[in-house]
C-alpha positions in Angstrom: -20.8 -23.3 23.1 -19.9 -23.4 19.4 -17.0 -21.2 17.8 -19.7 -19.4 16.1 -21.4 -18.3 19.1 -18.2 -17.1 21.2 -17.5 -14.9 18.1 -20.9 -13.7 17.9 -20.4 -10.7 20.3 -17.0 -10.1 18.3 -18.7 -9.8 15.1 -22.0 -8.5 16.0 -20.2 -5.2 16.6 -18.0 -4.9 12.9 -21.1 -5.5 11.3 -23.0 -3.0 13.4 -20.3 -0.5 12.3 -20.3 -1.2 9.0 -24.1 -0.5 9.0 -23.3 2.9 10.4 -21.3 3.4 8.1 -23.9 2.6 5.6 -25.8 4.9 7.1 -23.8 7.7 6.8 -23.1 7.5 2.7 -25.6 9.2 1.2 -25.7 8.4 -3.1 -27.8 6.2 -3.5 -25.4 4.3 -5.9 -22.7 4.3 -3.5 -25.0 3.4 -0.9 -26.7 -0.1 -3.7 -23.1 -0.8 -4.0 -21.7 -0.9 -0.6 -25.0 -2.8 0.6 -24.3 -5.4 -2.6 -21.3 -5.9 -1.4 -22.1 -7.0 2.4 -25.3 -9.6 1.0 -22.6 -11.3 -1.8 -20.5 -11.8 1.1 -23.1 -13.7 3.1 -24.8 -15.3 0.4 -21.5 -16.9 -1.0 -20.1 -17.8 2.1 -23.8 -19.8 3.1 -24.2 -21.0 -0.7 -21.1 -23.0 0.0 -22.0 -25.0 2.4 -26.2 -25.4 3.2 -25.7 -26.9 6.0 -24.6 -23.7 8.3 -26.8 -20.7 8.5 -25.8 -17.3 7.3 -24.4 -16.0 10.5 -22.2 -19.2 10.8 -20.5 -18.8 7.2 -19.9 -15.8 8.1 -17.9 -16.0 11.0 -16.2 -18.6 9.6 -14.6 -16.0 6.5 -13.1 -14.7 10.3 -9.4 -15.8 10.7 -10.5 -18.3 13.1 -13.0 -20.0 10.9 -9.7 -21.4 9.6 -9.2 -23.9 12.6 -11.6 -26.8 12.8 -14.1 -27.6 15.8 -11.9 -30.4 16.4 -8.9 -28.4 16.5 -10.6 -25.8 18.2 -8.5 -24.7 21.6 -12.1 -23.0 23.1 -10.9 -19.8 22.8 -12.3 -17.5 20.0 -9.0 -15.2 20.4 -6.3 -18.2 20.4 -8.1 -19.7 17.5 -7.8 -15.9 15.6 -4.2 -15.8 15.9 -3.8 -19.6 14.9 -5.5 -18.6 12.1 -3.9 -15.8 11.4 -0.4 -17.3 12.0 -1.8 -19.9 9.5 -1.8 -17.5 6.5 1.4 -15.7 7.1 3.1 -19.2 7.6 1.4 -21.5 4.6 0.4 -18.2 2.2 1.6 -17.2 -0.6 3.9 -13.8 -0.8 2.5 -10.8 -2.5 3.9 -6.9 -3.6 0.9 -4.8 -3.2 1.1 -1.2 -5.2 -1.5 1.0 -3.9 -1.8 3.9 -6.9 -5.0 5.9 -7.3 -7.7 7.3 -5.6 -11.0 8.9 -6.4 -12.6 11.6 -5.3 -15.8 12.1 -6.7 -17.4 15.3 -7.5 -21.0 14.9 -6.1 -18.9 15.0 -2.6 -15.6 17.5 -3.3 -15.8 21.2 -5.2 -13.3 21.7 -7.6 -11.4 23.8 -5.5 -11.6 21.5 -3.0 -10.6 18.9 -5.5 -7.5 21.1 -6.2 -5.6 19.9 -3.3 -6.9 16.3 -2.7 -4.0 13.9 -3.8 -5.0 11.7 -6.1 -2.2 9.7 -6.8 -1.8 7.2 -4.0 1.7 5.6 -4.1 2.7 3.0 -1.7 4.0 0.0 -1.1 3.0 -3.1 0.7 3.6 -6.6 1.2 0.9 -9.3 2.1 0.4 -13.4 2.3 -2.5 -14.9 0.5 -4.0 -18.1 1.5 -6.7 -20.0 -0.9 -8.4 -21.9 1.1 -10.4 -25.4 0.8 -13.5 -23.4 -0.8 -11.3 -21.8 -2.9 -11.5 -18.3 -1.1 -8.9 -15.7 -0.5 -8.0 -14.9 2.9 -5.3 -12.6 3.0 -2.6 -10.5 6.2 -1.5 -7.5 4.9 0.8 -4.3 5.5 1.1 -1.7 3.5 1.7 2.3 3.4 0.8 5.3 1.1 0.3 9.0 0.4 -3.6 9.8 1.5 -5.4 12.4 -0.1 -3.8 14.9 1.7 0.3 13.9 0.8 0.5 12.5 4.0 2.6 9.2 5.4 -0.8 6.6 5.7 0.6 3.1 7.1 -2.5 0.1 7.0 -2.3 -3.2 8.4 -5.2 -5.8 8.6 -6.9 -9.2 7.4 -8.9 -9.6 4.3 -11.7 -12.0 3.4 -12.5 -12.5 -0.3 -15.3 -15.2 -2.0 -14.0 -16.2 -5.7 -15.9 -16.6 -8.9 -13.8 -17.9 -12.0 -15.3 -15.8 -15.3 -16.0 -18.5 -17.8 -13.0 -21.0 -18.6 -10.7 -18.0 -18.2 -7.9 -18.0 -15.6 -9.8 -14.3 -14.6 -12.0 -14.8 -11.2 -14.3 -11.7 -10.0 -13.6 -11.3 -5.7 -15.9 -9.6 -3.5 -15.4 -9.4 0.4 -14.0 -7.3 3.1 -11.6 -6.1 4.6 -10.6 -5.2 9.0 -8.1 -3.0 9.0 -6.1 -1.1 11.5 -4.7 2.6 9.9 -3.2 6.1 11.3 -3.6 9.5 9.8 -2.1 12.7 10.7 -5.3 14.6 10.3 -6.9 12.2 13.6 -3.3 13.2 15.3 -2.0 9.4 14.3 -4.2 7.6 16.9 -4.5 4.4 15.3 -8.4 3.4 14.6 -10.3 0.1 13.0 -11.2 0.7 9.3 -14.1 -2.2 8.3 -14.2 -1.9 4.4 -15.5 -3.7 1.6 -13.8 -5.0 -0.8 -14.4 -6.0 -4.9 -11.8 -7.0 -7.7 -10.5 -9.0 -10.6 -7.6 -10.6 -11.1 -5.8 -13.9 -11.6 -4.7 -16.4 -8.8 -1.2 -14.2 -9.3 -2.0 -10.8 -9.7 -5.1 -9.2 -8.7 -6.7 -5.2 -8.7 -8.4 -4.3 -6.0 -10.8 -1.6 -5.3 -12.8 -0.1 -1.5 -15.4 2.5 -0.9 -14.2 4.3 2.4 -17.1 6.0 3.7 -15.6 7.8 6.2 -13.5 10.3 3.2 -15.9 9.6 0.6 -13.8 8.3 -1.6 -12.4 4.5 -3.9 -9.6 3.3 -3.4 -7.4 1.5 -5.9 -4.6 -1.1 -5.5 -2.8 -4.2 -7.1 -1.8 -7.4 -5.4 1.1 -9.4 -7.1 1.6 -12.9 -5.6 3.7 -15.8 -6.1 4.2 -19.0 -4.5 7.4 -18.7 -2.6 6.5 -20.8 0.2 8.8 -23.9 -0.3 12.3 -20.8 -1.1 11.3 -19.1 2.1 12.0 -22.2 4.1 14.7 -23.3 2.6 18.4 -21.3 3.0 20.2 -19.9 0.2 23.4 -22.3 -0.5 27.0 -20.5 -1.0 26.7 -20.4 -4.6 22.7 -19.6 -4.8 22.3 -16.0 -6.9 20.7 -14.3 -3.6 23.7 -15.2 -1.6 25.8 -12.3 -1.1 24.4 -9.8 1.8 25.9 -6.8 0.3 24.5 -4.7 -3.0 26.7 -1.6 -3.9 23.9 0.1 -7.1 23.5 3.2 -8.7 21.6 4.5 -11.5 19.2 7.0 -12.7 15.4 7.4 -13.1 12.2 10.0 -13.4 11.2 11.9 -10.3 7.6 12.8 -10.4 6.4 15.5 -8.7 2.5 17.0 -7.9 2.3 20.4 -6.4 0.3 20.7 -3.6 -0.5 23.8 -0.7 0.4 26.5 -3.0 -1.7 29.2 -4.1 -3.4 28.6 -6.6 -3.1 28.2 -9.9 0.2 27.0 -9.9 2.0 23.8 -11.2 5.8 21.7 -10.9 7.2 20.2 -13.5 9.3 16.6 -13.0 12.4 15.7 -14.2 15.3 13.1 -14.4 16.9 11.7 -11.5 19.9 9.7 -10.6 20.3 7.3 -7.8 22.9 5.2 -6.2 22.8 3.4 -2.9 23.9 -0.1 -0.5 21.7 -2.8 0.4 22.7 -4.9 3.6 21.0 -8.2 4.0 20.6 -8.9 7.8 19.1 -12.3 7.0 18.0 -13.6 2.9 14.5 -11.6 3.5 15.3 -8.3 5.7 17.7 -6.0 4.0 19.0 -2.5 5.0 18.8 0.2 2.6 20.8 3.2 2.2 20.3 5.5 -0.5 20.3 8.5 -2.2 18.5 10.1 -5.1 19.2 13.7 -7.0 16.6 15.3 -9.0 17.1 17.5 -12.2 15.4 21.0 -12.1 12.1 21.7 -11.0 10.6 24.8 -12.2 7.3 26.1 -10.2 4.8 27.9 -11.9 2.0 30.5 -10.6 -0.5 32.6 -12.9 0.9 31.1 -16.0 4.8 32.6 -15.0 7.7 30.8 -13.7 8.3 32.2 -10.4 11.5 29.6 -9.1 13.3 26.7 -9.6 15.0 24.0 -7.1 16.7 20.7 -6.9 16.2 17.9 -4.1 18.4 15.7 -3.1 17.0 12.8 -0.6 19.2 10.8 1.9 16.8 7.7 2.7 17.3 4.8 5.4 14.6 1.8 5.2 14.0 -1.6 6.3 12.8 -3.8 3.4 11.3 -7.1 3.1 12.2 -9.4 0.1 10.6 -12.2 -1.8 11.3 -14.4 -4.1 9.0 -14.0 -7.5 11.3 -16.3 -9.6 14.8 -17.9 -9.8 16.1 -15.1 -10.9 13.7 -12.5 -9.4 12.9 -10.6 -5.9 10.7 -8.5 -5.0 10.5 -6.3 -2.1 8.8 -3.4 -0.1 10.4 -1.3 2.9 9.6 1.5 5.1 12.0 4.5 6.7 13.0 7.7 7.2 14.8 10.5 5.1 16.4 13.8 5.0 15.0 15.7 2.1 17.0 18.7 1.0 15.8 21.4 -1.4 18.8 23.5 -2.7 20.2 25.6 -6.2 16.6 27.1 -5.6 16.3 30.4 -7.2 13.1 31.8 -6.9 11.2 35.2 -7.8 11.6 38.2 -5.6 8.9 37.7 -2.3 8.7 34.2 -3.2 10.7 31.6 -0.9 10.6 28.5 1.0 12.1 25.9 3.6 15.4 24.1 2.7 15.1 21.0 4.3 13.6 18.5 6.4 12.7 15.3 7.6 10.4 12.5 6.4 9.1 8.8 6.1 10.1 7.4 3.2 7.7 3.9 1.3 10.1 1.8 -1.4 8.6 -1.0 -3.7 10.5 -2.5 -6.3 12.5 -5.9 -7.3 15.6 -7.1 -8.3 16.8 -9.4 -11.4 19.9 -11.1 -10.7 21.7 -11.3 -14.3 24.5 -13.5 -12.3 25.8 -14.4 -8.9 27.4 -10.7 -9.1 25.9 -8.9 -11.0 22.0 -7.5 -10.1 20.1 -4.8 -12.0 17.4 -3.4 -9.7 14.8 -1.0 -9.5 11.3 0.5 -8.2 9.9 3.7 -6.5 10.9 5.5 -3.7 8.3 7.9 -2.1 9.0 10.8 0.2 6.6 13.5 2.0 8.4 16.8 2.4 6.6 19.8 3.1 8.1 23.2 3.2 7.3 26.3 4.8 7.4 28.8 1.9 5.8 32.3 1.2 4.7 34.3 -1.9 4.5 37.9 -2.3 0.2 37.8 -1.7 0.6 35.0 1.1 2.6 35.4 4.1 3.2 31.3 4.5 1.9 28.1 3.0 3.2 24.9 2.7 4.1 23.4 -0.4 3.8 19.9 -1.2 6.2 18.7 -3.9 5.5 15.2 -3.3 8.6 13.6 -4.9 8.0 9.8 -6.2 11.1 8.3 -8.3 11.0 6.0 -10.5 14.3 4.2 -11.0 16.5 1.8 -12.8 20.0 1.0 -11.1 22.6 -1.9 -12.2 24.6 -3.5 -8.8 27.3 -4.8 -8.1 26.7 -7.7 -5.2 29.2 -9.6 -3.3 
């Protein structure tokens, strides 16, 4: 039996989802596109080699279609994880930066609309393989805020065919993605998300966009990537600038905040931030971060009037992953928990909320190293607080200050 056929079964029942899913969407446009998607997939994948029918090209953009028939152990399964091992061994490294989402207005009312988060900042990191027909096959893991200012981690494996636009260095990608994701609205139960995929981009940086059927909505993200695969196997030497396992920083930056789960109409303004922090590195790719990060004054609006104030001060404790983009350059994305604490508030008579509490935490960022000692980095770091708080008309809601900063920090590494 050929690889082809052992997956069949496998496959047969994605592509049956994803045809329930296509089901389901019901513009017409949404539903041309989504459908375009799935036949380039095919068709390019078949194209490439006329020797194989359409079902066997496609199984083969599967992780497993990376291991020959000769090579083959038998086993659809082992084959998938050498495959997979494949890519995160021999790809490239890549930062992705997931940053906006739409939500369209034939399917969400503008109140509705109101309270859906557009502004989808995350971090991620993922290894990108070109392979010998010049396709993309990429292992990814990122997380991000979801529509609703929630913590959304996504993990999976991504398939992309390649056309290069003209004699540019520009190509145009269109495949799919199997993804694995948790949200707090489905009580975190972790469930397969089959999407498609389209974008543009260069062999080094890349913009991605999906149509997930399930919310209705696009989703937006970038994929930086750079060949690091001969640094990350060999060891930093003594007097290499990435050396030292210790990074003492501080600095400042812009928190940005977006007002969500208050009544309505009612707004938050942003404001500057400063920053300081230490970074442990348990081997040259895995730090430890410790940091913390003070806002300026937020003032809250509600019916045009200013009805409070506050600052927040966030205690944050991530693991991060680094990279190296250049000589002189890392990049990295990490994951964690944080204590978020909102105090100096001052708010309107009837009109109070929550102090403090607990969160995840998503950083992204880099780090130039000017010398051996001296590093300048910088990035985001995302938090989800919520806090119980009450107005004089509402007895309780929860507001959603959804604090991102942006910031800039010089350090001090030995």
């Amino acid at each position: 039996m050929t690889k082809s056929n052992k997956s069949a079964l496998f496959f047969c029942r994605i592509f049956s989802a994803l045809h329930s899913i296509e089901k389901v969407v019901k513009n017409k446009i949404i539903r041309t596109i989504f459908g375009a998607g799935l036949i380039a997939i095919a068709s390019s994948a078949s194209a490439e080699d006329s020797g194989r029918s359409v079902w066997e090209a496609i199984v083969d953009t599967l992780p497993a279609g990376m291991v020959s028939e000769e090579n083959s152990s038998g086993s659809y399964l082992s084959d998938t994880w050498v495959g997979m091992k494949t890519i995160i061994s021999e790809g490239s490294s890549g930062l992705l930066l997931p940053a906006y989402t739409i939500h369209p207005g034939y399917a969400y009312k503008t109140e509705k609309r109101h309270n859906e988060n557009g502004y989808t900042w995350g971090g991620g990191i993922s290894r990108n393989f070109i392979d010998s027909r010049g396709n993309r096959r990429i292992m990814y893991a990122m997380a991000f805020s979801d529509s609703h200012n929630n913590f959304e981690p996504f993990m999976g494996y991504g398939w992309l065919s390649r056309w290069r636009l003209g004699s540019t260095p520009f190509y145009a990608e269109a495949g799919y993605t199997i993804g694995l994701t948790a949200r707090g609205d489905y009580k975190w139960i972790p469930f397969p998300a089959p999407l498609p995929l389209l974008g543009v981009g260069t062999d080094n940086f890349s913009i991605y966009g999906t149509y997930v059927p399930f919310s209705d909505i696009f989703f937006f993200f970038a994929n930086m990537t750079f060949d690091d695969r001969k640094s990350r196997h060999m060891p930093d030497t003594p007097k290499s600038l990435f050396s030292n396992k210790v990074l003492i920083y501080a600095g400042g930056g812009w928190q940005k905040t977006t007002l969500k789960g208050t009544p309505k109409p009612s707004s938050i303004s942003s404001d500057g931030a400063y920053s300081a922090g230490l970074r442990y590195f348990v081997t040259p790719d895995w730090a430890l971060d410790f940091s913390v990060n003070r806002s300026g004054t937020h003032s809250i609006h509600a019916n045009g009037s200013k009805v409070g104030s506050y600052k927040l001060t966030s205690y944050s404790l991530a693991v991060q992953y680094h990279f190296r983009a250049a000589e002189r350059v890392k990049l990295y994305a990490g994951v964690g928990a944080g204590y978020f604490r909102s105090d100096q508030q001052d708010f309107k008579e009837g009109w109070g909320a929550k102090k403090d509490i607990f969160t995840p935490v998503i950083q992204a960022g880099g780090t130039v190293a000017v010398t051996r000692n001296l590093h300048v980095t910088g990035g985001m770091d995302l938090g989800f607080p919520r806090y119980k708080a009450h107005s004089p008309t509402d007895d309780s809601f929860s507001m959603r200050p959804s604090p991102v900063t942006f910031k800039l920090a010089l350090g001090l590494a030995f």
